[in-house]
ROKOL-664354 format. One record per atom (N, C-alpha, C): z, x, y. Coordinates in steps of 0.05 Angstrom, whole numbers, padded with zeros to 5 digits, always signed. Layout:
residues N
ZXY/...
//
This chain:
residues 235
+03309+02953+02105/+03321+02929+02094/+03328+02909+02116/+03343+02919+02138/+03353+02903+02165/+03326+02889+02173/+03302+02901+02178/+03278+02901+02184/+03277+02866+02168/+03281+02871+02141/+03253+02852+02124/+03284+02831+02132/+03305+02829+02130/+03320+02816+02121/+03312+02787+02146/+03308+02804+02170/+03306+02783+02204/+03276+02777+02199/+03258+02790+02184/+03232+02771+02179/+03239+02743+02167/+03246+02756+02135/+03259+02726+02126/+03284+02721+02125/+03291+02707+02144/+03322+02700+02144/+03323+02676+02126/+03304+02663+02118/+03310+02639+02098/+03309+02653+02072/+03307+02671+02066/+03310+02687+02036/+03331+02690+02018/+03354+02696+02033/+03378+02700+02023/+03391+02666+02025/+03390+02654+02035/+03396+02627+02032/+03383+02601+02011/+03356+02617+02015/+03345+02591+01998/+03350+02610+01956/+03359+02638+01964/+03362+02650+01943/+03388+02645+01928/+03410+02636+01940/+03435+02626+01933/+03432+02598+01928/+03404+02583+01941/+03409+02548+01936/+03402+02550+01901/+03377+02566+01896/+03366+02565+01872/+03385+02579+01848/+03404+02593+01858/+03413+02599+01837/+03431+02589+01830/+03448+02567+01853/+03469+02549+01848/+03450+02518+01829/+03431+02522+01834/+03417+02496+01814/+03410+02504+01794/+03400+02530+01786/+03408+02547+01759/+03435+02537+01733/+03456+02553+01753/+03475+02546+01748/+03481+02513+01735/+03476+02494+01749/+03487+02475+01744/+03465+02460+01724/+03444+02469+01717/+03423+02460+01698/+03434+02471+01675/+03450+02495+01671/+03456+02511+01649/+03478+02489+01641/+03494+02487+01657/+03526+02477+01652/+03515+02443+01646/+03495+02434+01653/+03491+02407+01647/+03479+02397+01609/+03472+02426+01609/+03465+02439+01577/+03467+02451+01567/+03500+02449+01572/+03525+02465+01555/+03517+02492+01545/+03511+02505+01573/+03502+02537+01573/+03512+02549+01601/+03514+02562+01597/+03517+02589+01617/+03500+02595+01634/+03497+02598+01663/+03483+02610+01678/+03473+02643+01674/+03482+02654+01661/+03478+02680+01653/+03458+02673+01635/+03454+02652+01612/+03435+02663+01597/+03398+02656+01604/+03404+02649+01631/+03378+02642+01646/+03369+02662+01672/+03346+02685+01669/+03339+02701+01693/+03321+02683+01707/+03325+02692+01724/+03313+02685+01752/+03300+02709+01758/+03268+02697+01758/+03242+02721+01756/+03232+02709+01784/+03237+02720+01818/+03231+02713+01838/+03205+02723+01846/+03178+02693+01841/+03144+02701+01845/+03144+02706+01871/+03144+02734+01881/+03131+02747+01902/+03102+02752+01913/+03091+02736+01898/+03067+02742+01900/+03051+02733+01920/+03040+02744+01930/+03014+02732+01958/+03037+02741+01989/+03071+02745+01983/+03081+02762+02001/+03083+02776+02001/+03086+02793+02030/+03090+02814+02039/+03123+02829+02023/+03116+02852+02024/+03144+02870+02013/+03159+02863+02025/+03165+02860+02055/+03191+02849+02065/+03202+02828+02055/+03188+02806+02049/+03200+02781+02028/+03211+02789+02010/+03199+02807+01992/+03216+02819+01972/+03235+02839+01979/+03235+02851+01997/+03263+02862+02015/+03292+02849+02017/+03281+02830+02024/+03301+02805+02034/+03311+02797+02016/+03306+02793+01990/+03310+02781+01972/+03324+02801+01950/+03317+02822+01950/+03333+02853+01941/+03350+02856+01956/+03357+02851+01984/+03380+02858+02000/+03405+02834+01991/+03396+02805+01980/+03413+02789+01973/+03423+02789+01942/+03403+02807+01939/+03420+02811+01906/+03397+02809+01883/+03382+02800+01887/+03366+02804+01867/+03343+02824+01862/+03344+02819+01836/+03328+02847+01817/+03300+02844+01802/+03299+02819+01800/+03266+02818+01777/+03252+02804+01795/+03230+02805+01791/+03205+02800+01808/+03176+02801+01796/+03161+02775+01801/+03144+02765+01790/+03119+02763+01799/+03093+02767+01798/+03065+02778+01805/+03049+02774+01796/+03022+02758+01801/+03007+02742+01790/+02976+02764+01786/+02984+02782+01802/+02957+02797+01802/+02966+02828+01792/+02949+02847+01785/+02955+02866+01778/+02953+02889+01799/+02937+02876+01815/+02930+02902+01842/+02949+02887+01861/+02961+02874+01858/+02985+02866+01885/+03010+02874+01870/+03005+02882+01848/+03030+02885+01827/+03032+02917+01840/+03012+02929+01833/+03012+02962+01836/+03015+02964+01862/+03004+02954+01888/+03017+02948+01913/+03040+02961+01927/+03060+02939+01903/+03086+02927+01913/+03102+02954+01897/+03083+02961+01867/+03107+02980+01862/+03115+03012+01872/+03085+03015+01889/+03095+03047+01893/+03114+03041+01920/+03122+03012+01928/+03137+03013+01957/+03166+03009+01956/+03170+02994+01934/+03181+02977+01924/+03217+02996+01916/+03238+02989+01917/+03265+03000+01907/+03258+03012+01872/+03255+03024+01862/+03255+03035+01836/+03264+03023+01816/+03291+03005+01823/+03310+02997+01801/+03290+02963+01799/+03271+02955+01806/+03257+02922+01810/+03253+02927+01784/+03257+02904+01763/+03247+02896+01742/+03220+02879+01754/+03196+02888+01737/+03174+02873+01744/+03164+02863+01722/+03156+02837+01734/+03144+02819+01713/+03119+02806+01719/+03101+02800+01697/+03067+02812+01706/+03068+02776+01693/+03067+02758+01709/+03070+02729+01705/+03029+02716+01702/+03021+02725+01716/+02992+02710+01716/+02971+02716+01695/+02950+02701+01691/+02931+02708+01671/+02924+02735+01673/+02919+02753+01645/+02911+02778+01648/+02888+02786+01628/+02864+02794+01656/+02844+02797+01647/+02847+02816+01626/+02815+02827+01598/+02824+02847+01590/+02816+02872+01602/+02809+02872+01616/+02805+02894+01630/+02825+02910+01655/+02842+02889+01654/+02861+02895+01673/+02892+02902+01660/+02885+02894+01630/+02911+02892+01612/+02922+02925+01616/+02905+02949+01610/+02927+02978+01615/+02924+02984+01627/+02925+02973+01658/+02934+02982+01681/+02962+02963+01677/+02960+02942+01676/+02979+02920+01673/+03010+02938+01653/+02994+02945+01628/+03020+02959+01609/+03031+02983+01629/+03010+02995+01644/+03036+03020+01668/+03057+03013+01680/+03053+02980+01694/+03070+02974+01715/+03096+02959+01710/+03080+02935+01696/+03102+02915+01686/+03123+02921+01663/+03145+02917+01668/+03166+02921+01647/+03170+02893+01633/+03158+02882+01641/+03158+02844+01620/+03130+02834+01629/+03109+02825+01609/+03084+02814+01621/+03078+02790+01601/+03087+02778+01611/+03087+02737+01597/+03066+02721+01595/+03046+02741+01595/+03015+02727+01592/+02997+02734+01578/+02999+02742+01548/+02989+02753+01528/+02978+02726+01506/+02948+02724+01511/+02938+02702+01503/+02917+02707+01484/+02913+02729+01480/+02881+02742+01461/+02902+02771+01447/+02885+02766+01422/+02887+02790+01406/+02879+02818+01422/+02862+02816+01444/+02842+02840+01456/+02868+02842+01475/+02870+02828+01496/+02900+02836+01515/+02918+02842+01502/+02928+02842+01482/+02950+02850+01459/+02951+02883+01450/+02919+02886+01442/+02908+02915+01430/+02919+02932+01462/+02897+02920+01481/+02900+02936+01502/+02928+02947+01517/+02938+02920+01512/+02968+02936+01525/+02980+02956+01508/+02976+02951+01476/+02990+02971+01453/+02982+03000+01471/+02959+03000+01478/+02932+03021+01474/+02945+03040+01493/+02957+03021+01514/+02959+03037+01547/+02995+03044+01547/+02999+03034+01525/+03036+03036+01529/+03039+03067+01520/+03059+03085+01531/+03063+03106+01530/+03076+03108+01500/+03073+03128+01482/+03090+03128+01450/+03127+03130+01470/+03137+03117+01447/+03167+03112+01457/+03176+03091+01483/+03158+03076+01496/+03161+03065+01515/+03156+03038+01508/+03166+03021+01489/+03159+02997+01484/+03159+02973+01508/+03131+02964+01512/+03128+02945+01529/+03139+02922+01510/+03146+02907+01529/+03155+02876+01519/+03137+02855+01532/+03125+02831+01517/+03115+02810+01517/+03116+02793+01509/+03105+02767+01526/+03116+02739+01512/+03084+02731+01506/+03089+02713+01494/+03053+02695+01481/+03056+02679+01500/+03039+02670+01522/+03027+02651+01539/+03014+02625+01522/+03030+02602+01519/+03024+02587+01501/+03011+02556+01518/+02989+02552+01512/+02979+02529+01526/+02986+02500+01513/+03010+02495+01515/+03027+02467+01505/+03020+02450+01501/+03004+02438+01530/+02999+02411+01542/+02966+02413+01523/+02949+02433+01522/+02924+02423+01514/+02908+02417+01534/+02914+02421+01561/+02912+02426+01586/+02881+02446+01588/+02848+02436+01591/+02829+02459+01590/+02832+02472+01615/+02840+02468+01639/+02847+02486+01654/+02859+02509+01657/+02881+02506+01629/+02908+02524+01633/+02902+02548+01613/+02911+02570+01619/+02902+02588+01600/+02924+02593+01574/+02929+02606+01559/+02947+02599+01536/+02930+02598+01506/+02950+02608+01479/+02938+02612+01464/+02943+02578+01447/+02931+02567+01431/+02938+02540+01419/+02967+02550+01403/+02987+02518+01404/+03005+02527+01388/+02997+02540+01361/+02973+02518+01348/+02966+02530+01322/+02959+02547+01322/+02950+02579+01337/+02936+02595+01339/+02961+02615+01347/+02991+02611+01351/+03011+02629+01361/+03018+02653+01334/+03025+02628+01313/+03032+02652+01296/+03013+02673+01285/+02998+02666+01286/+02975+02689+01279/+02983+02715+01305/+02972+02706+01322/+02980+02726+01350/+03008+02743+01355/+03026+02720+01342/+03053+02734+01337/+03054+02755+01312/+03046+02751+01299/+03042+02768+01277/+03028+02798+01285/+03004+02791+01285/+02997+02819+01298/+03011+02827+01330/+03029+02817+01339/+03047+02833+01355/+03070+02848+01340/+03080+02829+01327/+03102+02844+01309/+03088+02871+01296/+03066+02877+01286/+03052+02894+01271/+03048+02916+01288/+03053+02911+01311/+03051+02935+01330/+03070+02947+01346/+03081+02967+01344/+03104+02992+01347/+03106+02987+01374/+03076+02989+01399/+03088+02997+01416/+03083+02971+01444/+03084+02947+01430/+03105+02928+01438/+03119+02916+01429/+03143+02910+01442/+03163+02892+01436/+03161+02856+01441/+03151+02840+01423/+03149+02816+01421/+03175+02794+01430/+03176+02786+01457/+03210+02778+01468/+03213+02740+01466/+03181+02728+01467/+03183+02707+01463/+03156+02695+01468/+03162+02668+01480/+03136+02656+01490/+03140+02647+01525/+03114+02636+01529/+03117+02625+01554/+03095+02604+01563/+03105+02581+01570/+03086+02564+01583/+03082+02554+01617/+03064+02535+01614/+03069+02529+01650/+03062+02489+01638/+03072+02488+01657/+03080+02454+01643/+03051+02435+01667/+03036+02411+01666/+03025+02403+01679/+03043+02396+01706/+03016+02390+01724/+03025+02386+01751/+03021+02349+01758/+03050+02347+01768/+03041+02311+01766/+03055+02286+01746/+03068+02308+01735/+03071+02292+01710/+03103+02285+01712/+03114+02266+01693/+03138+02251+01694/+03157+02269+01691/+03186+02267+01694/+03208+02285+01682/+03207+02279+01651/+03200+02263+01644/+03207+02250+01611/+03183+02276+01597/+03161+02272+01604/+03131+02288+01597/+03142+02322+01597/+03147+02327+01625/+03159+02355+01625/+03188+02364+01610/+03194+02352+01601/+03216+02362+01583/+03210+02354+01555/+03185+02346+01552/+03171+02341+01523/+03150+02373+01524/+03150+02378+01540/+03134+02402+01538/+03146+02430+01538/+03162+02430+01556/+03187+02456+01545/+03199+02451+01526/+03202+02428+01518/+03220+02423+01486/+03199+02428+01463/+03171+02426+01471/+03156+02433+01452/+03151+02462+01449/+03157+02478+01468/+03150+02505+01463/+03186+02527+01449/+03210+02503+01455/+03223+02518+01439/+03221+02506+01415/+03219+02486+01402/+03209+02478+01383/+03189+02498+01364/+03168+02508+01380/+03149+02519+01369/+03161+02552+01366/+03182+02562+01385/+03190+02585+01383/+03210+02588+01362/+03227+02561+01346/+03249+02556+01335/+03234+02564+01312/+03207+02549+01302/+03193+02545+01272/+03180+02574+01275/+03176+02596+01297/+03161+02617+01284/+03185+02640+01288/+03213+02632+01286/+03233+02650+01284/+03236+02649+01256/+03242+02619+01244/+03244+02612+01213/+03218+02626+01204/+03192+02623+01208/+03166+02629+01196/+03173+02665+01190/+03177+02675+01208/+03175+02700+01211/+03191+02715+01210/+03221+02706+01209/+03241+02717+01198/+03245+02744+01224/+03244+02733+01248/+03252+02741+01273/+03264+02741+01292/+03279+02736+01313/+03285+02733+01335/+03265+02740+01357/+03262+02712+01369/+03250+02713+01404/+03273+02699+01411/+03284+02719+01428/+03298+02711+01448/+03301+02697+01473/+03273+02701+01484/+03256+02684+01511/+03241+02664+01516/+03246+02649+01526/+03221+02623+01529/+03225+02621+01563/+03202+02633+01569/+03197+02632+01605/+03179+02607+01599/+03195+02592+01617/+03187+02566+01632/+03201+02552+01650/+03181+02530+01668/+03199+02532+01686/+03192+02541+01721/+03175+02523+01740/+03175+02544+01767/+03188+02525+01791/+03181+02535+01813/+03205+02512+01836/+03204+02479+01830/+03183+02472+01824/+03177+02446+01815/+03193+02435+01791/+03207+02449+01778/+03215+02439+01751/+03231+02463+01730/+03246+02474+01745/+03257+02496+01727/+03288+02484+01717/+03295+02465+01730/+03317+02448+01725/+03317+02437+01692/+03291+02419+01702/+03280+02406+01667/+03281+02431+01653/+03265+02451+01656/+03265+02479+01641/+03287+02486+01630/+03307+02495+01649/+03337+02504+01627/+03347+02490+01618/+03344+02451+01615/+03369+02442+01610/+03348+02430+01573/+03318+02452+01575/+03301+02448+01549/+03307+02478+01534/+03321+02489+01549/+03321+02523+01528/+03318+02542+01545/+03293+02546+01579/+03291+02563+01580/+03306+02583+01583/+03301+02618+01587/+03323+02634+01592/+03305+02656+01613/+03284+02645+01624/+03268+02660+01642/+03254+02632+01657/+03257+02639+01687/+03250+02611+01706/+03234+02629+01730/+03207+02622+01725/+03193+02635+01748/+03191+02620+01770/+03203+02624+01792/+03212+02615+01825/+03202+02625+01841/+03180+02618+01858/+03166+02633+01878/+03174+02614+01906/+03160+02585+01906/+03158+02583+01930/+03198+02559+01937/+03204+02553+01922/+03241+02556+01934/+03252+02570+01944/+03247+02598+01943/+03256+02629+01951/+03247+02635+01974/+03219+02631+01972/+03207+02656+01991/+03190+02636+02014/+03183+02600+02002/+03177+02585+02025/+03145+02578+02017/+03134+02563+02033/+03104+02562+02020/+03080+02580+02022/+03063+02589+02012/+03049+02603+02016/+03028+02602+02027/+03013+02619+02041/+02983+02613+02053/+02961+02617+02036/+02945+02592+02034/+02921+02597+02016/+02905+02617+02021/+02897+02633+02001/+02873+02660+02004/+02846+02651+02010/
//
């Protein structure tokens, strides 16, 4: 831990900046900093980053790939909540249901089956619907009009637990635009609570660029990679 902590010495600092702007996004929308996690994207770093960042206090951790996911977890402190944040192939989906304890990118009926398929009986995985807001053809995500259906057959199945939705907002765009788009996805999570006579609790949205706009629209999951851990090197 001493080790990773003197790699990144900006870890624990830039980990207290983000969570004090947390904080004050909640309280600016008459909420609580508690009811917003901070899911720290580790991804493309080394374990020591995530060392550093476990040595300052934090616990959930976020991963865009599934073989950097499996990586990180046979090295990794035991108690890491992991969260399987990036598009998921279907072929990669039950390896994906072994590792991740939250996987927020469930966009096809087939990644849905597959995770049911690979989840252990009694071990309910939890998932959010990856919802493509913006209409964005780049972005991956199921259409809003196409959620409740997908939500439905999640509910229909025992061995996941359906926790909410999740989007990624465009790049570029105004503060006015980005808070029309997280407000559209609790919006959309509000009408399939009434539809369905459910509770989702979660709306992950939200990353260093704009997680501010994000909680002060609903979110209660803010994926934070490069605030934390600094910029990354292209692959």
């Amino acid at each position: 831990m001493e080790n990773a902590i003197a790699s990144f010495k900006h870890v624990p600092e830039n980990l207290r900046k983000v969570l004090a702007l947390i904080s004050r996004a909640a309280e600016r929308s008459g909420r609580v900093a508690s009811e917003v996690k901070l899911v720290a994207v580790s991804k493309t770093f080394p374990l020591a980053a995530l060392e550093a960042a476990y040595a300052a206090g934090q616990r959930s951790f976020g991963e865009n790939r599934v073989q950097e996911l499996a990586d990180k977890f046979e090295n990794a402190p035991k108690d890491v909540e992991w969260h399987l944040i990036g598009h998921l192939q279907t072929n990669k989906a039950s390896k994906a249901a072994k590792l991740a304890d939250v996987i927020h990118s469930v966009d096809s009926p087939r990644v849905l089956e597959k995770i049911a398929g690979a989840t252990e009986p009694g071990r309910e995985r939890t998932i959010l619907l990856e919802v493509n807001i913006s209409g964005e053809s780049t972005k991956y995500g199921v259409s809003p009009d196409a959620t409740e259906e997908l939500a439905e057959r999640a509910l229909a199945n025992r061995n996941v637990k359906l926790g909410g939705l999740m989007t990624m907002a465009p790049f570029g765009i105004s503060e006015r635009e980005l808070r029309g788009v997280f407000s559209s996805l609790r919006v959309l999570r509000d009408s399939l609570e009434v539809k369905l006579g459910i509770t989702l609790p979660e709306l992950s949205m939200g990353m260093s660029s704009d997680f501010e706009q994000a909680i002060q629209e609903g979110a209660t999951m803010v994926r934070v990679g490069t605030a934390i851990f600094g910029t990354r090197t292209p692959r």
